[in-house]
C-alpha positions in Angstrom: 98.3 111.6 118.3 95.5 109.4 119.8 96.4 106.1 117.9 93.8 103.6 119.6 91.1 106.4 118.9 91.7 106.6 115.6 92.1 102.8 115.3 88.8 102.5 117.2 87.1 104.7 114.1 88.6 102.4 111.5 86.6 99.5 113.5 83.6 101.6 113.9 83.3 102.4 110.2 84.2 99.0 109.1 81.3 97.3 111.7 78.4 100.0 110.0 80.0 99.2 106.3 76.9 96.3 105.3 78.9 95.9 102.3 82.0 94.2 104.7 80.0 92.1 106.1 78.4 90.5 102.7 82.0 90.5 100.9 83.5 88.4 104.3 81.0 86.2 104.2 81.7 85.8 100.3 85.6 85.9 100.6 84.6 82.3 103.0 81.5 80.8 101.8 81.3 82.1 97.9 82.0 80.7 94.6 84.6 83.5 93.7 86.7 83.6 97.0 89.7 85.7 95.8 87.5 87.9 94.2 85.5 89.0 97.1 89.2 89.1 99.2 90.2 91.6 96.7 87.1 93.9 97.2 87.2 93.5 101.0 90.5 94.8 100.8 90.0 97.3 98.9 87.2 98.5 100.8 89.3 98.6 104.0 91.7 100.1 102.1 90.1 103.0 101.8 88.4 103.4 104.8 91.6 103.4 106.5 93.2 106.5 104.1 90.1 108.4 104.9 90.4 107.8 108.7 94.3 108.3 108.4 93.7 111.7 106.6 90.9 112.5 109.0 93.2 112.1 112.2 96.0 113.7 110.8 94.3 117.0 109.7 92.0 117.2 112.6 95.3 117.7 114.8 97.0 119.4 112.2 94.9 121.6 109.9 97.6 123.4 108.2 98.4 120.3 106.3 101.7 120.4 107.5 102.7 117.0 109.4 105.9 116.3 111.0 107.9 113.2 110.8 107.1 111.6 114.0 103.3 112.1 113.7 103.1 110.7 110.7 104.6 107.6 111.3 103.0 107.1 114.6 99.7 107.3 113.5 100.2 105.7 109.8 102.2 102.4 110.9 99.9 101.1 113.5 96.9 102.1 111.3 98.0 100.4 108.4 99.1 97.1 110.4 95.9 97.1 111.6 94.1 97.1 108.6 96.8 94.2 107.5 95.7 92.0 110.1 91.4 92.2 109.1 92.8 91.5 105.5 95.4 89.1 106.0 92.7 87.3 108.4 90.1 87.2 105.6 93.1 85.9 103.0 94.0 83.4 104.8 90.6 82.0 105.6 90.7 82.6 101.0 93.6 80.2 101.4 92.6 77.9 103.6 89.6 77.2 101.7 91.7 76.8 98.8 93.6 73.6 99.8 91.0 72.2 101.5 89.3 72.1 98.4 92.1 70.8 96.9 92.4 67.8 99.2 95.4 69.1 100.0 96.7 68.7 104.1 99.2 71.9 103.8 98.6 75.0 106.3 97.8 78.5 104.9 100.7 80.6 105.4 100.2 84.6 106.0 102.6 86.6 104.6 104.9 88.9 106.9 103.4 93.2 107.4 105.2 95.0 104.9 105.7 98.2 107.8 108.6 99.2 105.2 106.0 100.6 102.3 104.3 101.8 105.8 106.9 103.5 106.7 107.5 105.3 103.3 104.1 106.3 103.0 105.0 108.3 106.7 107.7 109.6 105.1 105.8 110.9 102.0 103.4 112.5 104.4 105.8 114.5 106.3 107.3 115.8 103.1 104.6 117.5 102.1 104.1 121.1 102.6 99.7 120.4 102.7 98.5 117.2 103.6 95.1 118.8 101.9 96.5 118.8 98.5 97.8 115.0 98.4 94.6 113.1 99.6 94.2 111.0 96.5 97.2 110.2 96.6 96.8 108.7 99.8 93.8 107.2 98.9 95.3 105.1 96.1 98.5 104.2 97.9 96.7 102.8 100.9 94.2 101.2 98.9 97.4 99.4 96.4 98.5 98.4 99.9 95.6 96.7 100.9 94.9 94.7 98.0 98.6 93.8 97.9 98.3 91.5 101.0 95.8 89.6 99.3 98.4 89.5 96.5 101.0 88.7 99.0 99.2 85.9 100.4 98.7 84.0 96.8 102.3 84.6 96.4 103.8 83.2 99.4 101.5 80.1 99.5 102.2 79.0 95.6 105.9 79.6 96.4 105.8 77.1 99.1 103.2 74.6 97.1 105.4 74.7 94.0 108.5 74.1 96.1 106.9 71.0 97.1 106.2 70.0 93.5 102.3 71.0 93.2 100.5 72.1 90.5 100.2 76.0 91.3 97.9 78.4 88.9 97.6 82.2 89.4 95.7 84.2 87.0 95.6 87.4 87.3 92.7 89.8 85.2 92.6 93.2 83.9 90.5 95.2 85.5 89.4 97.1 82.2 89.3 100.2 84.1 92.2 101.2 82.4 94.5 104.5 82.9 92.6 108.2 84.2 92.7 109.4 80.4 90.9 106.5 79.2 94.2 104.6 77.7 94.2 100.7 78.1 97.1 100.5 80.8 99.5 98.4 79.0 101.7 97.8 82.0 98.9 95.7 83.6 97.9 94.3 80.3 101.7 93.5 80.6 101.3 90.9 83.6 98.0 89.8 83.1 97.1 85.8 82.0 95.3 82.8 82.6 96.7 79.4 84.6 100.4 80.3 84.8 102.9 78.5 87.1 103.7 80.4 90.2 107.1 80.7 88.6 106.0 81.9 85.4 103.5 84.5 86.9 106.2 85.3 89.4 108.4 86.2 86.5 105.9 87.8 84.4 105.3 90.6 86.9 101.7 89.1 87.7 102.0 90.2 91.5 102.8 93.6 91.0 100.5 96.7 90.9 100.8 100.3 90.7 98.4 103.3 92.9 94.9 102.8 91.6 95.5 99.6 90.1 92.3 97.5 90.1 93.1 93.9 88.4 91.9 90.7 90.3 94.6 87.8 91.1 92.9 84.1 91.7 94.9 81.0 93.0 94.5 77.6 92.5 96.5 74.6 94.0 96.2 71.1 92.7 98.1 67.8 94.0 99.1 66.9 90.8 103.8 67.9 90.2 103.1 70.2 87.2 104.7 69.4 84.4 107.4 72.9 83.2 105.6 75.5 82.0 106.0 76.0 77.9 107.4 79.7 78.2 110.0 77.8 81.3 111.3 74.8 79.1 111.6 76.5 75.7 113.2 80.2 76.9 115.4 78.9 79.6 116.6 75.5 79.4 118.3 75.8 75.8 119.1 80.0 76.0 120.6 80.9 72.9 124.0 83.2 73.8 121.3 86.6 73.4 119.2 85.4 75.6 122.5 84.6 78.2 122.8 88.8 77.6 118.9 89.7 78.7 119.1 87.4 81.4 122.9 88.6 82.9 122.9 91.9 81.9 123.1 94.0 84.6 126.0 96.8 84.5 124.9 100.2 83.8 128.4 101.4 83.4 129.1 100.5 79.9 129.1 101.6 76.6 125.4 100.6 75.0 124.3 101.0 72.5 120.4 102.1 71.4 118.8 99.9 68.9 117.7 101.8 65.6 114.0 101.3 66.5 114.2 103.4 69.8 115.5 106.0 68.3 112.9 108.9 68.8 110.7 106.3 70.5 109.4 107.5 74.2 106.1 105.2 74.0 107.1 103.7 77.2 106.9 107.6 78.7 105.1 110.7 79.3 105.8 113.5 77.2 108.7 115.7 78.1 107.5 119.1 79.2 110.6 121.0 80.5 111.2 125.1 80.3 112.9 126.6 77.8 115.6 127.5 80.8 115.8 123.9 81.6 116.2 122.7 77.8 118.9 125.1 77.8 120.9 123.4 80.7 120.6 120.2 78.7 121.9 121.9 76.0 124.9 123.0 78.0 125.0 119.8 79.8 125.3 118.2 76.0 128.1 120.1 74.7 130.1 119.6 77.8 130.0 116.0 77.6 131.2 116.1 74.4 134.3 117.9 75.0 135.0 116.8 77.9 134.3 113.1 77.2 133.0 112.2 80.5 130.2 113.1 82.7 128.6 116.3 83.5 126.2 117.5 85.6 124.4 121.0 86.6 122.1 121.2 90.6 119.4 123.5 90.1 118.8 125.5 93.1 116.5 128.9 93.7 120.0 130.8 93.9 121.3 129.6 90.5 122.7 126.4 88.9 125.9 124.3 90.6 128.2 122.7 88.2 128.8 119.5 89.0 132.5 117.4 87.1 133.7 114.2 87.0 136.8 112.5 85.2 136.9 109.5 82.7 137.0 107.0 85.5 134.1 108.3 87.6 130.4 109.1 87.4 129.7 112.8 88.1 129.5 113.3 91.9 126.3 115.6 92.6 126.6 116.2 96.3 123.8 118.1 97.8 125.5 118.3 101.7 126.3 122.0 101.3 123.0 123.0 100.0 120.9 124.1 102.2 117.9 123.6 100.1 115.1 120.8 99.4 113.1 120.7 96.0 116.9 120.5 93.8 117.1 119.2 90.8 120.1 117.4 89.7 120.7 117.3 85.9 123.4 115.6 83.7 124.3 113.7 81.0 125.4 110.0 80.1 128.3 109.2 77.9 126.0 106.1 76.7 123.0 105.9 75.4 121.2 104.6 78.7 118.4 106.6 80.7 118.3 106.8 83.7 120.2 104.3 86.0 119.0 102.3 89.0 121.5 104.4 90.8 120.2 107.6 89.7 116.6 106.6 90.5 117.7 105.8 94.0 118.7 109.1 95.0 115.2 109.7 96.0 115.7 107.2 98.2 118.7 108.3 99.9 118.3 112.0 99.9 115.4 113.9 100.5 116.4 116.9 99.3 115.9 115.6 95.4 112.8 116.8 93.8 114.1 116.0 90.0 116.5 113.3 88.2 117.4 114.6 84.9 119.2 113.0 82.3 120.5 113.4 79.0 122.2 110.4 76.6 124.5 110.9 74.5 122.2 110.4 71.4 120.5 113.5 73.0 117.3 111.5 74.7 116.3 113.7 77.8 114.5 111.8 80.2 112.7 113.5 83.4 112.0 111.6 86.8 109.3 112.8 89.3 107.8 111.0 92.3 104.8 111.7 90.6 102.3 109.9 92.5 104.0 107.8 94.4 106.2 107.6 97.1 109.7 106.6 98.7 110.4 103.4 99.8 113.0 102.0 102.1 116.6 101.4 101.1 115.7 97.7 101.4 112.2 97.6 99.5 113.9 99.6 96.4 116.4 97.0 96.1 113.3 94.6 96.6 111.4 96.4 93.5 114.8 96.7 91.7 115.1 93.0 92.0 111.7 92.0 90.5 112.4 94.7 87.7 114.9 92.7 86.9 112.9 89.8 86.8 110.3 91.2 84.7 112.7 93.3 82.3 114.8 89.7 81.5 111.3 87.8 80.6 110.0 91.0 78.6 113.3 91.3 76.7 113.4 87.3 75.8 109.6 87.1 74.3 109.6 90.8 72.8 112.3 91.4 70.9 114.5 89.2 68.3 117.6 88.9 70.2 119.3 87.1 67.0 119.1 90.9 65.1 121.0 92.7 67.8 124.0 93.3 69.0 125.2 92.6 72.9 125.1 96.2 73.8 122.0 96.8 72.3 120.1 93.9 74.0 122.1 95.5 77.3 120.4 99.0 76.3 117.1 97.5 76.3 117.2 95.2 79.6 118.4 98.1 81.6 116.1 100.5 80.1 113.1 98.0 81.0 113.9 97.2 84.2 114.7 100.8 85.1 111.1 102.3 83.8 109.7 99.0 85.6 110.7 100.3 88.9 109.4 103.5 88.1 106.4 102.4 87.4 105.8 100.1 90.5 106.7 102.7 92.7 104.5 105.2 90.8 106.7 107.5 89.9 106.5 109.7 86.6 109.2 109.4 84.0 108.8 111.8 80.6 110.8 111.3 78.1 111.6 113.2 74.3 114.7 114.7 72.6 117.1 117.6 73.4 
């Protein structure tokens, strides 16, 4: 692969783009700074997916890319196009305390090459490269505008450590979802003037493939004063809110909350085979005579049963198979979905294509990578961490804690944060009854 030729054609297309040149000079001398930083990146964004898929299916037209070409053409590619952006943002910044008053340096957040990495990884999975290219399109583009993100985000960490007044807001693009739906997840983390912590918390730096919403920063000399949503949820927690914000074992007995029964809002519909509702079916019953975990590999050659005892999850091991595209099946003795340690056996084997599970209230939930893509061990405990986050601030303000019990305010932080690392990773999750 001919790295520094293909780099050389980002350049190129970037220099003969007019529209660059206006949104850099905007992004420095313009009214709306972060605004124009968001375009620019992006607009580099995709320039560098279309040069990316341009290089890798001129030298391999089948579609079919192996491992090591993947990653040596997509990592430098993408740092490259992290260094124009992160340049530009931190110009954003700079003129941002200086306006300010403020004598602080801009600080540039570090290259993500882990997301890099798993987009490589994504690329060499596929069997045609062809058949994926806006996919590519949106994840490079979501990685572009994220360093702008990651720039606001590092620099109000620092300025709020230091006791400034920090404000992010971040708007909704009103774009919405492909089918016309409002996109309630971004509506989600969406607001006006909130404390770095606050935003933090709310999810306001996240974004999914495609996402289009606009993040602005401003710093001000004044200590701010704790934020309203900070002094009144946290400081005097009633013993509820000490469950949303410790929960965290995915192991116990919880316990669904009458008003999710049924309810798969936060879901696509479940469309399975009639063969497949039928393993679910079996799945059920054995779980319920067994009373532990059960568990069924779908292969080309037939289905594997999978067991497990009263002390133990199921054990799915997929060593012996000799097969990629499995789906593993099986069913909870709670009422939880899918756990974080389900969801991250698309991280640690390749050979997954499906996570299926079924509760014991007979909820069948369905995991795909949909459209997006598999992260590094480290950067999945990274989104798992700010699920977390976002699923103990979402469970505090949306629910009335005082009318539920411990295990059913446990059911509904893990079920949160678990769909809220779907989501940022772009996966699909479907969701309906057995």
């Amino acid at each position: 692969m001919d790295v520094k030729k293909t780099i050389e054609k980002y350049d190129q297309e970037l220099a003969q783009d007019a529209k660059i040149a206006k949104l850099e000079r905007l992004a420095r001398e313009g009214v709306n700074k972060w605004r124009a930083a968001e375009e620019l990146a992006s607009r580099t964004g995709l320039t560098a997916a279309q040069v990316l898929l341009s290089g890798l299916l001129e030298e391999y037209p089948d579609g079919k890319i192996p491992e090591e070409a993947a990653r040596e053409l997509t990592v430098p590619l993408i740092k490259h196009n992290y260094e124009r952006v992160s340049e530009t943002a931190e110009a954003v910044q700079k003129a941002t305390i200086e306006e300010a008053g403020i004598g602080l340096k801009a600080l540039k957040p570090e290259f993500n090459k882990d997301r890099a990495e798993g987009l490589a990884r994504n690329i060499s999975s596929w069997e045609n490269l062809a058949n994926h290219k806006d996919q590519v399109m949106k994840e490079v583009e979501n990685n572009s505008r994220s360093i702008v993100d990651d720039t606001i985000r590092t620099n109000a960490a620092a300025h709020e450590s230091a006791g400034l007044q920090t404000l992010v807001t971040r708007i909704y693009d009103g774009v919405g979802l492909s089918n016309g739906r409002t996109c309630e997840w971004c509506l989600a983390r969406c607001g006006e003037d909130m404390p770095y912590s606050e935003a933090y918390a709310k999810g306001a730096f996240q974004r999914h493939p495609g996402c289009g919403c606009e993040l602005i920063y401003k710093v001000g000399k004044r200590t701010q004063r704790q934020s309203d949503w900070t002094r009144n949820k946290w400081e005097d927690v009633s013993p509820y809110e000490r469950i949303a914000e410790s929960a965290s074992q995915e192991g116990g007995m919880v316990t669904i909350p009458p008003f999710m029964e049924g309810n798969f809002e936060d879901c696509h519909p479940l469309s399975i085979t009639d063969e497949e509702r039928d393993v679910f079916k079996r799945i059920h019953e054995e779980v319920a005579k067994r009373g532990c975990e059960y568990g069924e590999i779908i292969t080309s050659g037939g289905n594997i049963p999978c067991e497990s005892n009263k002390e133990s999850s199921v054990l799915m091991r997929t060593d012996n198979i000799d097969e990629y595209g499995l789906k593993l099946y099986h069913g909870h003795t709670n009422d939880t979905p899918p756990s974080e340690k389900d969801l991250f056996r698309f991280v640690s084997d390749e050979k997954v294509d499906e996570i299926g599970v079924l509760t014991r209230n007979g909820d069948i939930f369905t995991v795909t990578l949909g459209d997006g893509y598999i992260p590094s061990e480290a950067e999945f405990q990274r989104v798992a961490t700010d699920a977390a986050t976002f699923a103990r601030r979402y469970v505090v303000d949306n629910y009335d804690l005082s009318k539920l019990s411990e295990k059913e305010v446990e059911y509904l932080f893990i079920r949160t944060k678990n769909i809220e690392i779907i989501q940022q990773l772009g996966w699909r999750i479907e969701g309906g009854k057995i």
